[in-house]
N, C-alpha and C positions, 0 to 999 in steps of 0.2 A: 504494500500500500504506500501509496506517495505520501510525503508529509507535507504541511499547508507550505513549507520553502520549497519545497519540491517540483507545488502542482503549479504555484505563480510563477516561478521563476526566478531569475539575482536581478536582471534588470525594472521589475514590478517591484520587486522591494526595494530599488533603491529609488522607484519613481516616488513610493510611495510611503519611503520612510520620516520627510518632513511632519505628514498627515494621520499615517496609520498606525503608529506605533505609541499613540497618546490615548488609541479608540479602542485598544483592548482593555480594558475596565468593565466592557459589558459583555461576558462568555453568553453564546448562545443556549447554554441552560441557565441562564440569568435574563436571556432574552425572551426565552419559550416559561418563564414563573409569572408573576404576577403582572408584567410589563405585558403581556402577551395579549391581554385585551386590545393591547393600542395599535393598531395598525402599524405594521414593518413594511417601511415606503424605502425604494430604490429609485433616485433620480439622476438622470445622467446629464451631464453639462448644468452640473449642480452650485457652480461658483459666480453665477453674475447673470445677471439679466432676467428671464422669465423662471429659471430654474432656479435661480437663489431668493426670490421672491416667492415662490412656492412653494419651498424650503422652509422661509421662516414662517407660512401662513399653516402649513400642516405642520410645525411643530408648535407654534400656539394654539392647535388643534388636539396635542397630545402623542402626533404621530409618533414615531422609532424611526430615524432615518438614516440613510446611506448613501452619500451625494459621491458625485465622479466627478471628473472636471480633469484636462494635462494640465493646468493651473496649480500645481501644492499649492503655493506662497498665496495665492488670492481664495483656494478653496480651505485653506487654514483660517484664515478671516473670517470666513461667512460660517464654519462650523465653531469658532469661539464666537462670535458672534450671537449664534443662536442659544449654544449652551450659556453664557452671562446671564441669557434670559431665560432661563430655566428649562431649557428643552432639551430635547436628546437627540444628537448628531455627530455622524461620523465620517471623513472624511478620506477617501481612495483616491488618488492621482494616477490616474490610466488615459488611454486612447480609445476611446469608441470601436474605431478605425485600425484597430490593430489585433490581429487576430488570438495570439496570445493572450494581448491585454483583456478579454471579453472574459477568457477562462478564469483569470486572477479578479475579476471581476463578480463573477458570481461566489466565486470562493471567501472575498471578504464579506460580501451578503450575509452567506451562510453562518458567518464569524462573529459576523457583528447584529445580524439583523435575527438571525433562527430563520422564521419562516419570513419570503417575500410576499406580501399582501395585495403588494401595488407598486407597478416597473412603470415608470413614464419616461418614455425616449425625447429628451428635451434636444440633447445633444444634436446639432449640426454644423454645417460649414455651407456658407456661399460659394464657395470655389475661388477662382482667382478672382483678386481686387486689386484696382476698379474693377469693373461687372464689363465684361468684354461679347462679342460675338462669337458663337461657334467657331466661326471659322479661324477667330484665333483662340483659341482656347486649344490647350495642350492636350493631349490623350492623357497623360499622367495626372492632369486636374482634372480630368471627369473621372478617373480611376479615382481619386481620391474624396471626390461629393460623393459617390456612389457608394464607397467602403465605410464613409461614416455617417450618411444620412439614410442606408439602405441594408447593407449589409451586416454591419455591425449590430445594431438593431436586429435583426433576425437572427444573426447569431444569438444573443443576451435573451432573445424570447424565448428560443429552442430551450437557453437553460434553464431559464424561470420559471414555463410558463409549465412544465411537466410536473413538478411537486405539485405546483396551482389546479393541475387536472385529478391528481391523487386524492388534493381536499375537496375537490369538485367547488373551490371557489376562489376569486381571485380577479384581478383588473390588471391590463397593459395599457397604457394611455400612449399615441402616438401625436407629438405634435404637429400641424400638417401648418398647410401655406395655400393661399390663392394660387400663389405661382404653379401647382402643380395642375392644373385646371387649364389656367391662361396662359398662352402665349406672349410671353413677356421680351421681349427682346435683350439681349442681352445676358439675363438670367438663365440662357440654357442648361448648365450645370445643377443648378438649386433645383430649376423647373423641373428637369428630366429627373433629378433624381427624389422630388417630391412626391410627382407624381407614380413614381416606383413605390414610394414607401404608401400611397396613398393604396394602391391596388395589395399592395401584400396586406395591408390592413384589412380590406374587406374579405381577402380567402382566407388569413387568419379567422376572422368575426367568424365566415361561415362555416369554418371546419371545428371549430373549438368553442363558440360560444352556446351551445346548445349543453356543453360537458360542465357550469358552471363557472366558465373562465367568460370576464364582461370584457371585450375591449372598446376603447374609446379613440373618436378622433377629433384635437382638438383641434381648432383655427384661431391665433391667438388676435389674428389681425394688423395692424400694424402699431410698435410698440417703438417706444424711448429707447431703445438699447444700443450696445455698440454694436453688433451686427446690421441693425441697421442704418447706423449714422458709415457703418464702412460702407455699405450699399448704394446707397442714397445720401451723401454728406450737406447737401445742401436741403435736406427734407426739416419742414419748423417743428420742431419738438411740442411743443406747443399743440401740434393738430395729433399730436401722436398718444396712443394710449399710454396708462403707465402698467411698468410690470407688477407693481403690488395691488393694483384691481381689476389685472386680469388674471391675476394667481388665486383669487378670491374665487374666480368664475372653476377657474381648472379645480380646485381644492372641493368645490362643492362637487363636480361630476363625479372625480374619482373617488371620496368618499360614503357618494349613495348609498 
């Protein structure tokens, strides 16, 4: 049998030694005791924007969380952050997009969280910026929208989503985009690969959501964040939603 250094890897724990080595305090038979009522939420691209705003709205909710983020240094912030405020969060610095990193992934879940309750795929990437045309747009950067807005994500579902079949209960929440819909010019990378995630959402829904697994698909809209000031730099913040009252919106779905 592998051991937990084993099954992540040396470079997983060194991504993730700034973060993870302060969030062992909670053994997953301290997770599955009396904490076990509170929903064990996994969120990825956990360190800034819609997902760190979601973060601290489900742990003023009570949640048990497990944020992702390649960020340590800013996803250390927002999980002391949370816990100042009395809540409970842990924090794993991985790659969505990295096929290792998915397995070292689920494995801190397991670590820290016991059982996952509720996976929401916040995590993505616009591809190259500025926001260019197809045509110039590299094969190596739609390889890489694709591995983190597509596949990564289906990786992290395979592993979640099978315990969740076992208890015959459970939520993946995937957040989507208009872009995967529209024809946006420039956005080809985002678009195409939104619209990927949007379609594996719905044969996910229909193959598994009948087994007591709910999946969800958000649209957050268009929001204050730095993804999108990279996108759009000249867009007035002003007309822009904010990430802490559309975290409100995402927090009520996924805990129906």
């Amino acid at each position: 049998m592998l051991t937990f250094g084993q099954c992540i890897g040396n470079r997983d724990i060194e991504m993730a030694d700034a973060v993870y080595e302060t969030d062992m305090r909670t053994s997953p038979t301290e997770a599955r005791g009396p904490e076990a009522r509170s929903p064990g939420v996994l969120i990825t691209g956990g360190s800034r924007g819609l997902g760190r705003a979601l973060a601290i709205e489900l742990a003023r909710r009570g949640a048990r969380l497990l944020l992702v983020a390649r960020d340590a240094a800013r996803l250390a912030e927002t999980v002391a952050e949370i816990r100042t405020a009395g809540g409970n969060a842990h924090g794993f610095a991985a790659d969505i997009g990295d096929k290792q990193s998915v397995h070292a992934i689920a494995a801190a879940a397991a670590t820290s969280l016991g059982e996952v309750d509720v996976l929401v795929h916040n995590a993505g990437t616009l591809g190259p910026v500025p926001l260019r045309a197809l045509i110039d747009t590299d094969c190596e950067d739609l390889e890489r929208a694709l591995a983190v807005n597509v596949v990564g994500p289906f990786r992290l579902t395979k592993l979640v989503a099978g315990p969740m079949l076992l208890r015959r209960r459970g939520v993946v929440a995937h957040v989507t985009s208009d872009a995967a819909s529209n024809a946006y010019p420039d956005w080809g990378a985002y678009g195409a690969s939104k619209a990927t995630l949007d379609h594996l959402h719905r044969i996910w829904a229909a193959e598994l959501g009948g087994e007591g697994v709910r999946f969800v698909a958000f649209d957050p809209g268009e929001m204050d964040t730095a993804m999108h000031r990279d996108a759009l730099p000249d867009a007035d913040p002003t007309a822009l939603r904010r990430p802490a009252d559309v975290a409100i919106e995402l927090a009520d779905e996924v805990l129906r």
